[in-house]
N, CA, C and O atoms as CSV, one atom per row, in Angstrom:
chain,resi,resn,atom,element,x,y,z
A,1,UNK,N,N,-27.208,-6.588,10.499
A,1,UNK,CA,C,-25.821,-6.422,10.090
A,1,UNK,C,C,-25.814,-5.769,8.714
A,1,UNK,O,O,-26.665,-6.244,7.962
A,2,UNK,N,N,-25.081,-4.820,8.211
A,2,UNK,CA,C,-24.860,-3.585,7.391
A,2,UNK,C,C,-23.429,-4.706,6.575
A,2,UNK,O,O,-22.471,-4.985,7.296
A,3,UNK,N,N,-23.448,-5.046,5.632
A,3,UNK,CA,C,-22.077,-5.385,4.822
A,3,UNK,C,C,-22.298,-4.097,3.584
A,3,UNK,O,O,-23.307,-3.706,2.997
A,4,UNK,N,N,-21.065,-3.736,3.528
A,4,UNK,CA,C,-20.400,-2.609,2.967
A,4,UNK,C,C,-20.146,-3.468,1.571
A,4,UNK,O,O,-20.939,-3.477,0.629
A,5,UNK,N,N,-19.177,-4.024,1.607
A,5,UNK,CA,C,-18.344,-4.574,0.311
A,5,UNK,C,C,-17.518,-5.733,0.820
A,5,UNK,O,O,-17.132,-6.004,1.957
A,6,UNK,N,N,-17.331,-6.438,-0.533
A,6,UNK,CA,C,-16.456,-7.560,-0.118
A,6,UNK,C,C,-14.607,-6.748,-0.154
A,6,UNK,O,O,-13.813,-6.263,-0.959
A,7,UNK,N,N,-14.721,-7.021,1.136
A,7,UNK,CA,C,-13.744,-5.990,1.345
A,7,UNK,C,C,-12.177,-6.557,0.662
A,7,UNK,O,O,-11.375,-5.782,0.140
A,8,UNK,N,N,-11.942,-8.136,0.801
A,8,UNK,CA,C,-10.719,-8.527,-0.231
A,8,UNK,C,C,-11.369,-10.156,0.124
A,8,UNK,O,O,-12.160,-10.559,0.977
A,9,UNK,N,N,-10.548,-10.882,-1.066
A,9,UNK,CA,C,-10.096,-12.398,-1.240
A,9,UNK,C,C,-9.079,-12.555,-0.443
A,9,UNK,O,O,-8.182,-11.712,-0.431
A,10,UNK,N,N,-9.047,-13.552,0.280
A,10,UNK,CA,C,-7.574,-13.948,1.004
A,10,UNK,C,C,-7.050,-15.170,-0.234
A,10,UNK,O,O,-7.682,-16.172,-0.571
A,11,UNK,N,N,-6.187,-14.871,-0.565
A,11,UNK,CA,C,-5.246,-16.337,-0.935
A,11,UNK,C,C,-4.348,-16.625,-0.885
A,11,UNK,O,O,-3.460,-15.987,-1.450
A,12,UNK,N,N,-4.069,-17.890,-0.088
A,12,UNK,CA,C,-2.738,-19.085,0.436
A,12,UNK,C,C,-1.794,-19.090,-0.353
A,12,UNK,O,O,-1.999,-19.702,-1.402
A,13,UNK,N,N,-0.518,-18.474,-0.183
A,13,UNK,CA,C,0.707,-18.744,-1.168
A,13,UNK,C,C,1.926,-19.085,-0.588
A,13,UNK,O,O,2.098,-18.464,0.461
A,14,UNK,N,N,3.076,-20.038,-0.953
A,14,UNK,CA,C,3.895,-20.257,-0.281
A,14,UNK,C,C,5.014,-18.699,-0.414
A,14,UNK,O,O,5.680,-18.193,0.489
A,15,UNK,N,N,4.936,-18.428,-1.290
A,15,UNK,CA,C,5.922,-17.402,-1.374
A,15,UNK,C,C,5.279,-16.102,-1.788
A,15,UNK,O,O,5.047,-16.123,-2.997
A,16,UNK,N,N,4.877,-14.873,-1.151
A,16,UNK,CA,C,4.461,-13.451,-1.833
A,16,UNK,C,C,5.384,-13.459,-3.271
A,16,UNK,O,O,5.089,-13.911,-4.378
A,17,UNK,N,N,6.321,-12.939,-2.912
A,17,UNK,CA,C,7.284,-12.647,-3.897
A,17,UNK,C,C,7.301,-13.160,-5.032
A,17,UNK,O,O,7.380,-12.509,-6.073
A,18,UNK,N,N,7.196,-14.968,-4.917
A,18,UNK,CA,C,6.652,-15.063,-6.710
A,18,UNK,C,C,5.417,-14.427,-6.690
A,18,UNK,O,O,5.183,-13.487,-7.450
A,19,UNK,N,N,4.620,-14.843,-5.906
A,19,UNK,CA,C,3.246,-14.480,-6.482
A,19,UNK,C,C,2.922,-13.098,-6.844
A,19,UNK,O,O,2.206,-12.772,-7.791
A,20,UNK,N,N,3.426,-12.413,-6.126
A,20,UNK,CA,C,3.332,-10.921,-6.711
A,20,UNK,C,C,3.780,-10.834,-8.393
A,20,UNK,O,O,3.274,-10.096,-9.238
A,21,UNK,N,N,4.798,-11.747,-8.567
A,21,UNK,CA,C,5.239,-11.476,-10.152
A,21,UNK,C,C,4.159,-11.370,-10.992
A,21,UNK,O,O,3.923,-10.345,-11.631
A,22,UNK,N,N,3.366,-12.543,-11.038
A,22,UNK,CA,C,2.081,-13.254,-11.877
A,22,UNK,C,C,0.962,-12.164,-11.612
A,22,UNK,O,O,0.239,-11.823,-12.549
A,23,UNK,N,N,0.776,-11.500,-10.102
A,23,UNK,CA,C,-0.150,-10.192,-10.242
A,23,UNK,C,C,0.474,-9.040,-10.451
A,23,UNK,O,O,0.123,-8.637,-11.560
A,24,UNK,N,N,1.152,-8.371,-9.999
A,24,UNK,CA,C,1.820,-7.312,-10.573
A,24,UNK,C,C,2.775,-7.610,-11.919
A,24,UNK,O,O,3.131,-6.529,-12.390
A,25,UNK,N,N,3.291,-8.735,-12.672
A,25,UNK,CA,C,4.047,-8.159,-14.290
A,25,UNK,C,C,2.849,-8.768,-14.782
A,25,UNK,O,O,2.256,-7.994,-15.533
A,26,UNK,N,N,2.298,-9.827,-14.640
A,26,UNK,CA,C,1.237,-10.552,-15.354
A,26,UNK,C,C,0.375,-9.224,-15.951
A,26,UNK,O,O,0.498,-8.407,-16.863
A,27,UNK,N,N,-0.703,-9.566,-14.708
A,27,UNK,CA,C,-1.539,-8.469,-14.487
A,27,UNK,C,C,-1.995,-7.082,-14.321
A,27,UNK,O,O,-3.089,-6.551,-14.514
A,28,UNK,N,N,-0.728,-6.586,-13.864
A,28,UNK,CA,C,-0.748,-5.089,-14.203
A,28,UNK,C,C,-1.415,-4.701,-12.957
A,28,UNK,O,O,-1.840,-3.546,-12.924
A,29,UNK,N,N,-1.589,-5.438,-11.929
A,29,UNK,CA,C,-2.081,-4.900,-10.570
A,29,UNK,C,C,-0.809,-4.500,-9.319
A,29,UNK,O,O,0.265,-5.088,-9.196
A,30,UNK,N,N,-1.207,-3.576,-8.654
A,30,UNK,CA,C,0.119,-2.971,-8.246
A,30,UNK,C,C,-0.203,-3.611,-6.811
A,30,UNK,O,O,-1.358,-3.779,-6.421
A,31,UNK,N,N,1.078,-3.993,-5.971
A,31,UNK,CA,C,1.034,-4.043,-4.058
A,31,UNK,C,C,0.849,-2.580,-3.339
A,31,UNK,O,O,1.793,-1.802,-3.481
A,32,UNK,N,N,0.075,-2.277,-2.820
A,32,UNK,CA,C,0.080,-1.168,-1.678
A,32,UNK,C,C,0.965,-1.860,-0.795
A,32,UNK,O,O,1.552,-0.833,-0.453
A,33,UNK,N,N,1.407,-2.541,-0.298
A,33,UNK,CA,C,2.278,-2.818,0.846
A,33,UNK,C,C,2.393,-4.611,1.441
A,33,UNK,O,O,1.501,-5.459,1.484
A,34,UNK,N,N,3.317,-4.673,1.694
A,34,UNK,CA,C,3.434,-6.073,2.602
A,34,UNK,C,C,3.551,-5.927,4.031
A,34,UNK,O,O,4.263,-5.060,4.539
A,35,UNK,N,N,3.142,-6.424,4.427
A,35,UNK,CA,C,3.045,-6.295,6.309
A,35,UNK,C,C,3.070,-8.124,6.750
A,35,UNK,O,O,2.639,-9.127,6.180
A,36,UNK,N,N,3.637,-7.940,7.745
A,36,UNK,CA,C,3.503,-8.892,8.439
A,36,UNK,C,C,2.649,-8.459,10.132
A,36,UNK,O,O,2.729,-7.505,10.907
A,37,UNK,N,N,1.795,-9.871,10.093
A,37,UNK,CA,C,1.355,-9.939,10.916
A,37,UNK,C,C,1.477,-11.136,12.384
A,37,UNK,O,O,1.056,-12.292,12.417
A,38,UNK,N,N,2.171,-10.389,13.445
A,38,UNK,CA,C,2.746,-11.573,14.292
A,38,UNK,C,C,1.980,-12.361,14.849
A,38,UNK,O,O,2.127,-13.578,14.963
A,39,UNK,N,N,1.030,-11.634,15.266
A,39,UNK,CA,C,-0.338,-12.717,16.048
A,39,UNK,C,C,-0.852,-13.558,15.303
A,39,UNK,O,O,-1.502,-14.391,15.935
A,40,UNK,N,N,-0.839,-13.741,13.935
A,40,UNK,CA,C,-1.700,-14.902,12.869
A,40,UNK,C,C,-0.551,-15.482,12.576
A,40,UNK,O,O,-0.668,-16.449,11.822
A,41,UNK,N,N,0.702,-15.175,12.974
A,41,UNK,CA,C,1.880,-15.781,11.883
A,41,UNK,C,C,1.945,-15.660,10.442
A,41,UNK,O,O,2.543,-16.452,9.714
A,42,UNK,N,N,1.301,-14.626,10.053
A,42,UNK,CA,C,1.472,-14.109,8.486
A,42,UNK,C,C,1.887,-13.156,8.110
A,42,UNK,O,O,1.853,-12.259,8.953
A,43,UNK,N,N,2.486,-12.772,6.740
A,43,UNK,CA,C,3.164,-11.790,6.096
A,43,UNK,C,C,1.916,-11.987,4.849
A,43,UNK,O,O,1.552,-12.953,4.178
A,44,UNK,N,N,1.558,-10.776,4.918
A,44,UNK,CA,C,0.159,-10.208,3.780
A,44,UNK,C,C,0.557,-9.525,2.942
A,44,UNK,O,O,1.436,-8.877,3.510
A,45,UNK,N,N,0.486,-9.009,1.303
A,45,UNK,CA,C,0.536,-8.417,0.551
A,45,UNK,C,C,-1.419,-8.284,0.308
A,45,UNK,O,O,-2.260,-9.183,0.309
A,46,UNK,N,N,-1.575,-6.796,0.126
A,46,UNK,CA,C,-2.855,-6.184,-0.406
A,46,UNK,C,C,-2.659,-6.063,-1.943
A,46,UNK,O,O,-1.510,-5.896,-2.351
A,47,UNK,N,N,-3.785,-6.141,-2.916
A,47,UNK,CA,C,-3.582,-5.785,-4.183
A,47,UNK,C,C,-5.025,-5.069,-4.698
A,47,UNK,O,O,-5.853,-5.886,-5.101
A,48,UNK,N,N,-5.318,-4.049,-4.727
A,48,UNK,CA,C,-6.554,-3.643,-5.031
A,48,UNK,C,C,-6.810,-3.626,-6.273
A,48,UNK,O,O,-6.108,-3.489,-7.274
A,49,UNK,N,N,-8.138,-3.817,-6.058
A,49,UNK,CA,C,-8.597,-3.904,-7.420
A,49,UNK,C,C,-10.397,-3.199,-7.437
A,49,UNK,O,O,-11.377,-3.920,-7.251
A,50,UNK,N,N,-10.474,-1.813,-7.678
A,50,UNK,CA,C,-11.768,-1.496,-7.843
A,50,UNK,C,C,-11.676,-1.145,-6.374
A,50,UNK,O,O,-10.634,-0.687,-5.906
A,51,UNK,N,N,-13.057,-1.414,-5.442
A,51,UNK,CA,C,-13.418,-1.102,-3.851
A,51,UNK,C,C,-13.014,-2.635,-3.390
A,51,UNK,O,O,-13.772,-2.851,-2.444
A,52,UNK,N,N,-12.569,-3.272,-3.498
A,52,UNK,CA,C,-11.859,-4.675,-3.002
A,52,UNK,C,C,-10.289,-4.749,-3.362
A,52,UNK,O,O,-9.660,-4.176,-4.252
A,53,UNK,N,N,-9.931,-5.531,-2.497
A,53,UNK,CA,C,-8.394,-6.160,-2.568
A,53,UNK,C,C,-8.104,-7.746,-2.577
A,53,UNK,O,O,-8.775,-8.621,-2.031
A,54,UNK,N,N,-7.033,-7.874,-3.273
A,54,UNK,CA,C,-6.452,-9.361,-3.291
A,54,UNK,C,C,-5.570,-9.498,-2.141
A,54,UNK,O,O,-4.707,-8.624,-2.059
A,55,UNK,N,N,-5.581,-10.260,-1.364
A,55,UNK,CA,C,-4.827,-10.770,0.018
A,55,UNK,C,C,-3.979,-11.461,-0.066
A,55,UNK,O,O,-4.403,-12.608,0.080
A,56,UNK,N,N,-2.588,-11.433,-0.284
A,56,UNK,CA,C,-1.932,-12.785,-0.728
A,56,UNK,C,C,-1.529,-13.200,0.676
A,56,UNK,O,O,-1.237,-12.158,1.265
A,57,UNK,N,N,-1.363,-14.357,1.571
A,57,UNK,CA,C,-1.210,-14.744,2.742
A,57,UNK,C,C,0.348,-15.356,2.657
A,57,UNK,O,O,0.534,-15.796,1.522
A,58,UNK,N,N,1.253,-15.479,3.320
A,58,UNK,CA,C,2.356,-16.135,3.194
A,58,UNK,C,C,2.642,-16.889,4.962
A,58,UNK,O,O,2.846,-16.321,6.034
A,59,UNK,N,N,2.568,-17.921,4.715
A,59,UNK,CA,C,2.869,-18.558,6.532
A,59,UNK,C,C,4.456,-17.695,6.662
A,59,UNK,O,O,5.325,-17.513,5.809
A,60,UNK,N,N,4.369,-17.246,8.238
A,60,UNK,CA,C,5.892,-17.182,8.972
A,60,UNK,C,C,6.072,-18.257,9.280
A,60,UNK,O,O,7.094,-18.749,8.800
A,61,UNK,N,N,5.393,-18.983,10.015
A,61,UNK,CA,C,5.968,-20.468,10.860
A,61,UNK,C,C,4.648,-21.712,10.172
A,61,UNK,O,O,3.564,-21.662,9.592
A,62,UNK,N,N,5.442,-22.565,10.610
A,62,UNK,CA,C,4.934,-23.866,9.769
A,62,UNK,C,C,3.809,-24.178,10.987
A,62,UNK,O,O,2.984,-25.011,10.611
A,63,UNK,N,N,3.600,-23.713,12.313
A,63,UNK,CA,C,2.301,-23.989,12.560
A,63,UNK,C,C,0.761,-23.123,12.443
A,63,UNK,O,O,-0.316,-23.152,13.038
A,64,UNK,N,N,1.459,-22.249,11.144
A,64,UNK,CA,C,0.388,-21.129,11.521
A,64,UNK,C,C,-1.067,-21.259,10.722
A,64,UNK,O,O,-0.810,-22.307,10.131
A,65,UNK,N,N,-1.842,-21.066,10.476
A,65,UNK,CA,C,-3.378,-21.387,10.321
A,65,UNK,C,C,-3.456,-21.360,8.547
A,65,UNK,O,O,-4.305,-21.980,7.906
A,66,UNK,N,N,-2.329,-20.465,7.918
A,66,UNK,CA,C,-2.088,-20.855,6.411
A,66,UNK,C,C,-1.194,-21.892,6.113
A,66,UNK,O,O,-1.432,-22.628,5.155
A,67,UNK,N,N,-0.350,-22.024,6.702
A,67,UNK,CA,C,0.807,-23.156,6.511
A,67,UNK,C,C,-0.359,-23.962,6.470
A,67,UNK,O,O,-0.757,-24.031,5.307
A,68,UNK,N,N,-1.247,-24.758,7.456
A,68,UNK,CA,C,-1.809,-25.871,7.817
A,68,UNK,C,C,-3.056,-25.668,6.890
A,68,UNK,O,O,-3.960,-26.502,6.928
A,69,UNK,N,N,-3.122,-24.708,6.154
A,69,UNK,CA,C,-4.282,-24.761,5.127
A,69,UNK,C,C,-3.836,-25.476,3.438
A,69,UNK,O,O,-4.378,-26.297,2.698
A,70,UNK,N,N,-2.317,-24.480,3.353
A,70,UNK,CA,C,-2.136,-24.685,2.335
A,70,UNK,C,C,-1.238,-26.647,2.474
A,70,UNK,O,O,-1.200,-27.358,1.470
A,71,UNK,N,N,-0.800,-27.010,3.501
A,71,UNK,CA,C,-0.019,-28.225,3.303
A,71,UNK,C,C,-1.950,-28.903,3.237
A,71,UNK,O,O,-1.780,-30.088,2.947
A,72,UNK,N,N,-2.962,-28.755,3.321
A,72,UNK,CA,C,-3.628,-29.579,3.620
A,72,UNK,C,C,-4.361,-29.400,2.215
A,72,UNK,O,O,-4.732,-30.417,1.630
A,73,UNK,N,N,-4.578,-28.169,1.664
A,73,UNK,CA,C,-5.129,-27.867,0.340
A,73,UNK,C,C,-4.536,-27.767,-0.448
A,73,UNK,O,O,-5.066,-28.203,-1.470
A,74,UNK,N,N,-2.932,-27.111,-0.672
A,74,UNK,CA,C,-2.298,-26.352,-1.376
A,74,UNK,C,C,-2.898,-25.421,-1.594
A,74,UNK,O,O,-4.043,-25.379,-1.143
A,75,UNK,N,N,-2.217,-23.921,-2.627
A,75,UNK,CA,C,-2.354,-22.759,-3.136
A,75,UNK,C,C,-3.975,-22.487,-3.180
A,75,UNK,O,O,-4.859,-23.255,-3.558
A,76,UNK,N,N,-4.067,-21.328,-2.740
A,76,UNK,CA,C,-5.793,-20.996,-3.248
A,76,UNK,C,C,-6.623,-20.256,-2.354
A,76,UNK,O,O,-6.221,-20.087,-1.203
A,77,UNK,N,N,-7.631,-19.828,-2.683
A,77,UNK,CA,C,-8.146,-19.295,-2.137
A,77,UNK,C,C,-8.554,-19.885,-0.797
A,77,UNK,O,O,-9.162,-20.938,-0.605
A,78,UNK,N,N,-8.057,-18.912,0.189
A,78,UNK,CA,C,-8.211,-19.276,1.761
A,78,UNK,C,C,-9.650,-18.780,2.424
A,78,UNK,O,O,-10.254,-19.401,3.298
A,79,UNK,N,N,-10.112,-17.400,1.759
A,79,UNK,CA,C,-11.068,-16.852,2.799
A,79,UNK,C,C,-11.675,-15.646,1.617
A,79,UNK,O,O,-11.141,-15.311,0.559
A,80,UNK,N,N,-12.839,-15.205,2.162
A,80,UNK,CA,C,-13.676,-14.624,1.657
A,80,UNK,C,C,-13.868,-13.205,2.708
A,80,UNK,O,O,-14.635,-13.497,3.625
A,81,UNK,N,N,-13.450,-11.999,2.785
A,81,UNK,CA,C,-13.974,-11.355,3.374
A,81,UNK,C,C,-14.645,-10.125,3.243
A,81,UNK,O,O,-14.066,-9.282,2.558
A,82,UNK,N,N,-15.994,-9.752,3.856
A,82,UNK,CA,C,-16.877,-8.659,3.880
A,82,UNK,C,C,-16.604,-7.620,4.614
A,82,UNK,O,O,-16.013,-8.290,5.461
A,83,UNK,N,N,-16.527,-6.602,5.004
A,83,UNK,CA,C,-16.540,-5.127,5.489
A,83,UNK,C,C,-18.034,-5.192,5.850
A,83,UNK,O,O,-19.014,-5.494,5.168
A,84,UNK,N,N,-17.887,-4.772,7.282
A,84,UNK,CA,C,-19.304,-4.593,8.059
A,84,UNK,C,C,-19.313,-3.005,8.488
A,84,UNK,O,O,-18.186,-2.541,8.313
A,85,UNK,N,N,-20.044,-2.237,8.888
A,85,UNK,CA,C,-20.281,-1.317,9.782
A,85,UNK,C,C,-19.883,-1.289,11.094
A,85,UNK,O,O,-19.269,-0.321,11.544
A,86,UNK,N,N,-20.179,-2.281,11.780
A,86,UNK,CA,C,-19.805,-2.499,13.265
A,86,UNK,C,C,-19.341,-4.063,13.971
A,86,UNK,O,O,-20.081,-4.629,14.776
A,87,UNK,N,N,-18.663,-4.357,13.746
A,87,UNK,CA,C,-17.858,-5.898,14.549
A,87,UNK,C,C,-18.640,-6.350,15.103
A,87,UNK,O,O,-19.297,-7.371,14.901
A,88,UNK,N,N,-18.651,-5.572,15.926
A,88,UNK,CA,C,-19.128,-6.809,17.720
A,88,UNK,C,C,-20.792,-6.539,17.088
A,88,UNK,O,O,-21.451,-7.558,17.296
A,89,UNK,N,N,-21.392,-5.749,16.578
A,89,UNK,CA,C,-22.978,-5.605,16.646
A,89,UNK,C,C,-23.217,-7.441,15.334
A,89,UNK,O,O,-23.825,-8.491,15.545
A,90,UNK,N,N,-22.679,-7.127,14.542
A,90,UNK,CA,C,-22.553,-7.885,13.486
A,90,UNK,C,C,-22.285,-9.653,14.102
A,90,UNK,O,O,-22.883,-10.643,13.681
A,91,UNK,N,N,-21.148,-9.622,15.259
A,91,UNK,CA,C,-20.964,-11.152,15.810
A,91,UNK,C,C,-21.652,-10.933,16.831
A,91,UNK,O,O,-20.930,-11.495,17.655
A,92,UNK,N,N,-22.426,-10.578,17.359
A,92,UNK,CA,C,-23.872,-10.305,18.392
A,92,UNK,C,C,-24.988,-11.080,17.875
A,92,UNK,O,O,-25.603,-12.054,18.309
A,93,UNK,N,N,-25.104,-10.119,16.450
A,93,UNK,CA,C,-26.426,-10.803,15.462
A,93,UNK,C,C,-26.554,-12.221,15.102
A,93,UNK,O,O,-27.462,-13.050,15.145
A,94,UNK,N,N,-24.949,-12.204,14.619
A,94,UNK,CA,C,-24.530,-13.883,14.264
A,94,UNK,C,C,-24.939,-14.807,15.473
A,94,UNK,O,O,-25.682,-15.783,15.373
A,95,UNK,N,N,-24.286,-14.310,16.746
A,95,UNK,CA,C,-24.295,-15.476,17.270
A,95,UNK,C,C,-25.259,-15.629,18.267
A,95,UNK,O,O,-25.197,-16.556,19.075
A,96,UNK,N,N,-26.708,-14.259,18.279
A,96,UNK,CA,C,-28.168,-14.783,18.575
A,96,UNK,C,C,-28.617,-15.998,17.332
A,96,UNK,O,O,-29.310,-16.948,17.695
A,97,UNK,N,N,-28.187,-15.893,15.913
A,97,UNK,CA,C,-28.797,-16.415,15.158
A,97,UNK,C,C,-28.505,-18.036,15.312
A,97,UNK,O,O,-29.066,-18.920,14.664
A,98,UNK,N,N,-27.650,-18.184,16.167
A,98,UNK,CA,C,-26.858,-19.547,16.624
A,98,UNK,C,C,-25.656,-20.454,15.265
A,98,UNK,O,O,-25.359,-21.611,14.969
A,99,UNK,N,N,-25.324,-19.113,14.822
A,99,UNK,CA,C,-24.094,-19.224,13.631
A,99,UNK,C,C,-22.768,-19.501,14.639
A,99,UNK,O,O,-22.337,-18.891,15.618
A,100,UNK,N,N,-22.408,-20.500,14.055
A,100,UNK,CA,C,-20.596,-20.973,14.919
A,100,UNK,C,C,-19.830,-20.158,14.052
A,100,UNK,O,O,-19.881,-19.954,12.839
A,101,UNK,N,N,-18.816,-19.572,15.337
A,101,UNK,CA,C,-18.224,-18.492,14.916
A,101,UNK,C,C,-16.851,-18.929,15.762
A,101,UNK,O,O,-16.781,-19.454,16.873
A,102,UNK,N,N,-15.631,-18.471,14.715
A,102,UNK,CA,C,-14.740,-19.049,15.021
A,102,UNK,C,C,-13.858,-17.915,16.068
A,102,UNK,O,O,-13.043,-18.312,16.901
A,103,UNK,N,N,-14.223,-16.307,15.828
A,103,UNK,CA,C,-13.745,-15.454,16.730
A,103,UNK,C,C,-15.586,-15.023,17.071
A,103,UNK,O,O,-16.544,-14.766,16.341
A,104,UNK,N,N,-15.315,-15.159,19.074
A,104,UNK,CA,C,-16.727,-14.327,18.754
A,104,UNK,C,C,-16.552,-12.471,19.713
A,104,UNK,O,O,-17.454,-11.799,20.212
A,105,UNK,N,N,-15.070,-12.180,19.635
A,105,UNK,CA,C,-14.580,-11.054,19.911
A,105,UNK,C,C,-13.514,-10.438,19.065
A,105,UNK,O,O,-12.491,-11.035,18.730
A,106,UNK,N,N,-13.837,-9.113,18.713
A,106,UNK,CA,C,-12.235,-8.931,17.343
A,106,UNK,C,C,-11.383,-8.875,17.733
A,106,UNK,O,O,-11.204,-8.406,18.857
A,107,UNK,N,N,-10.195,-9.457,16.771
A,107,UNK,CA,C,-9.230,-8.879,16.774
A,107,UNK,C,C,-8.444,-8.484,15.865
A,107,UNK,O,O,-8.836,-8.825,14.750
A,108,UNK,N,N,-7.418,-7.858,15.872
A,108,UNK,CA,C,-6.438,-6.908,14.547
A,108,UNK,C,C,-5.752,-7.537,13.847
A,108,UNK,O,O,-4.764,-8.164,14.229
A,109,UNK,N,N,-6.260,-7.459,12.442
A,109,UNK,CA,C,-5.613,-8.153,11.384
A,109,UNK,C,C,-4.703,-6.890,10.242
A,109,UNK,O,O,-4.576,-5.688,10.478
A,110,UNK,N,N,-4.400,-7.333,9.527
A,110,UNK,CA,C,-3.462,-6.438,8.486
A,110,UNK,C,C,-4.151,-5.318,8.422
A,110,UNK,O,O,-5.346,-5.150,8.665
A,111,UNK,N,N,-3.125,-4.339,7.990
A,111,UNK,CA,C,-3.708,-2.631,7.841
A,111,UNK,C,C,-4.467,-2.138,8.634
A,111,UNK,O,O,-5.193,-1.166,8.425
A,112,UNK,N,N,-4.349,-2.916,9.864
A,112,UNK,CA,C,-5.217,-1.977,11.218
A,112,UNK,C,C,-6.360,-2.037,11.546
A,112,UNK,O,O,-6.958,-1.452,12.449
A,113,UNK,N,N,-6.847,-3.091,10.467
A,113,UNK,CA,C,-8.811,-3.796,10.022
A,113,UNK,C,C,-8.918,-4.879,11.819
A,113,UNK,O,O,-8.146,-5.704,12.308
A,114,UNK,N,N,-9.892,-4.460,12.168
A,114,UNK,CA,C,-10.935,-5.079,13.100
A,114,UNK,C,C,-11.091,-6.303,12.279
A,114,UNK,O,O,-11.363,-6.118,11.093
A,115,UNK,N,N,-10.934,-7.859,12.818
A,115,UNK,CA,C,-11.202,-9.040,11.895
A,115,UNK,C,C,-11.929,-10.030,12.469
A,115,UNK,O,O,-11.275,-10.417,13.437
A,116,UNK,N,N,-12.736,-10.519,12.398
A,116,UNK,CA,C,-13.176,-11.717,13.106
A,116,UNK,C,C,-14.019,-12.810,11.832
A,116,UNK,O,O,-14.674,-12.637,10.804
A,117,UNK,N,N,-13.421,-14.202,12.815
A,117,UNK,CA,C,-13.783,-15.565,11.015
A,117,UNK,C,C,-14.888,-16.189,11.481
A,117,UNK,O,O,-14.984,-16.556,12.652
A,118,UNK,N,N,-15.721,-16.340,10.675
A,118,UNK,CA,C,-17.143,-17.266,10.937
A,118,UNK,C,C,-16.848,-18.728,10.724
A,118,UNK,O,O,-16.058,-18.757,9.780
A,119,UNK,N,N,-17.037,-19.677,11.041
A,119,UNK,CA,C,-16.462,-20.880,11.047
A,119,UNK,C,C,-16.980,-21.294,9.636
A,119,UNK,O,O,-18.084,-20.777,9.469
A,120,UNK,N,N,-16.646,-21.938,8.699
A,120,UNK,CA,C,-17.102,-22.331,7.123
A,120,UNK,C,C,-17.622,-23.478,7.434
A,120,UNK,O,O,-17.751,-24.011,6.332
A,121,UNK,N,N,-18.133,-24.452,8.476
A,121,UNK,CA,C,-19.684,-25.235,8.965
A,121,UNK,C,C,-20.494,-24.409,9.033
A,121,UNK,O,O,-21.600,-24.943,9.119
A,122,UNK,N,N,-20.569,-22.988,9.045
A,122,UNK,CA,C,-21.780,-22.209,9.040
A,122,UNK,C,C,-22.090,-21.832,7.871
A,122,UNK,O,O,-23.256,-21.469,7.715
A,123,UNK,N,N,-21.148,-21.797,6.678
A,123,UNK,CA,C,-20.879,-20.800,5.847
A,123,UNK,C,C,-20.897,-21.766,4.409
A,123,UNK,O,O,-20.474,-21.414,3.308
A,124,UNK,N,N,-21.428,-22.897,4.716
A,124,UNK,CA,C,-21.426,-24.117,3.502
A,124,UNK,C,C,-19.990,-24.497,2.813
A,124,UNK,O,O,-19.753,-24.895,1.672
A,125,UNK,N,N,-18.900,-24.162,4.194
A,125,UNK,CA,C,-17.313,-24.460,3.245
A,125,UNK,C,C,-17.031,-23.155,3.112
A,125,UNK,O,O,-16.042,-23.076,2.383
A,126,UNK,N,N,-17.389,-22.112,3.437
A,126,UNK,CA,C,-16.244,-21.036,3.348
A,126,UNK,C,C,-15.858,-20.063,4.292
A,126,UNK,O,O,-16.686,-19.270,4.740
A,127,UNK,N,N,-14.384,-20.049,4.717
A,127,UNK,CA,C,-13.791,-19.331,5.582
A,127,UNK,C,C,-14.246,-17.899,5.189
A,127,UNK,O,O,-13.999,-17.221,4.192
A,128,UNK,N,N,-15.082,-17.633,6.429
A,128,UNK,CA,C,-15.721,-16.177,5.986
A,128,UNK,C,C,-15.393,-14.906,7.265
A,128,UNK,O,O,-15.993,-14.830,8.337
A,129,UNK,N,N,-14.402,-14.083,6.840
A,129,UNK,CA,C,-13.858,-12.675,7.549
A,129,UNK,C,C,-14.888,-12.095,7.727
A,129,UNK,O,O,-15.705,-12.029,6.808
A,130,UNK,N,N,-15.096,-11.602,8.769
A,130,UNK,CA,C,-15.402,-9.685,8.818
A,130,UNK,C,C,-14.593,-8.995,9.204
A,130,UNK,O,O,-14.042,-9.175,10.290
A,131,UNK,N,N,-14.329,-8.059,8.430
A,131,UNK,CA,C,-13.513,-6.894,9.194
A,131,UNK,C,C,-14.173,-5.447,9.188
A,131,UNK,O,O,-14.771,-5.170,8.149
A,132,UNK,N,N,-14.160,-4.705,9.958
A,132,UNK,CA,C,-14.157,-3.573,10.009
A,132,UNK,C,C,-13.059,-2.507,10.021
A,132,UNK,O,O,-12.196,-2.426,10.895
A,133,UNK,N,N,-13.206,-1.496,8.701
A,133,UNK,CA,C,-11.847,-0.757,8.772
A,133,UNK,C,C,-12.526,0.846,8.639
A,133,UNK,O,O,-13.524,1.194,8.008
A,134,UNK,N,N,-11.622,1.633,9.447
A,134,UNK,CA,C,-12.014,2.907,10.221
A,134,UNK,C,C,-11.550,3.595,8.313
A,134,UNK,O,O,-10.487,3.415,7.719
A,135,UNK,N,N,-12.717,4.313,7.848
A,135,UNK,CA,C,-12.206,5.275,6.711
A,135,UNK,C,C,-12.167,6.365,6.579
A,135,UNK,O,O,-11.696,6.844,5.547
């Protein structure tokens, strides 16, 4: 498996909109865009920074996989994700290596990225992405 870059941070927020304040007036980091995504039940803001991005996650519905992160953690960092070369070759490798994997086929996450999560029992506690994005 080929990892490129840590392709962004995901982090759990109840609201984009404040949170964008604190990174964009705070910080001086700008949004490329908000999207929502219907199949995860999330609305994403990107924030780049360098060859990586900040992920801000916002739940649509209260059963969706951030809602139930953040009522269980609160605010914070949700996920860690890498940029691979190739998806399926990459969760192939993983899951000869007998790594629990929480997608072990992709599917489409924000900005059109190929995504699949390694379960964080494999990962010593951390929700770990791959995505692959066509450049």
């Amino acid at each position: 498996m080929k990892t490129k870059v840590v392709d962004h941070i995901g982090i759990a927020v109840h609201s984009i909109d404040e949170a964008l304040s604190f990174w964009q007036n705070t910080l001086g980091i700008e949004c490329t865009g908000v999207e929502e995504v219907a199949e995860q039940r999330v609305k994403t803001a990107f924030l780049p920074v360098g060859d990586t991005e900040i992920e801000l996650l916002e739940a649509t519905s209260e059963d969706s996989p951030v809602a139930k992160f953040i009522e269980k953690k609160g605010e914070g960092i949700h996920h860690l994700a890498l940029r691979v070369d190739d998806l399926e070759a990459a969760l192939a490798e993983l899951k000869e290596k007998g790594i629990r994997l929480i997608d072990e086929t992709p599917r489409y996450g924000a900005g059109g990225a190929r995504i699949a999560f390694v379960h964080p029992k494999a990962t010593g506690g951390i929700l770990l992405e791959l995505s692959e994005r066509k450049e």
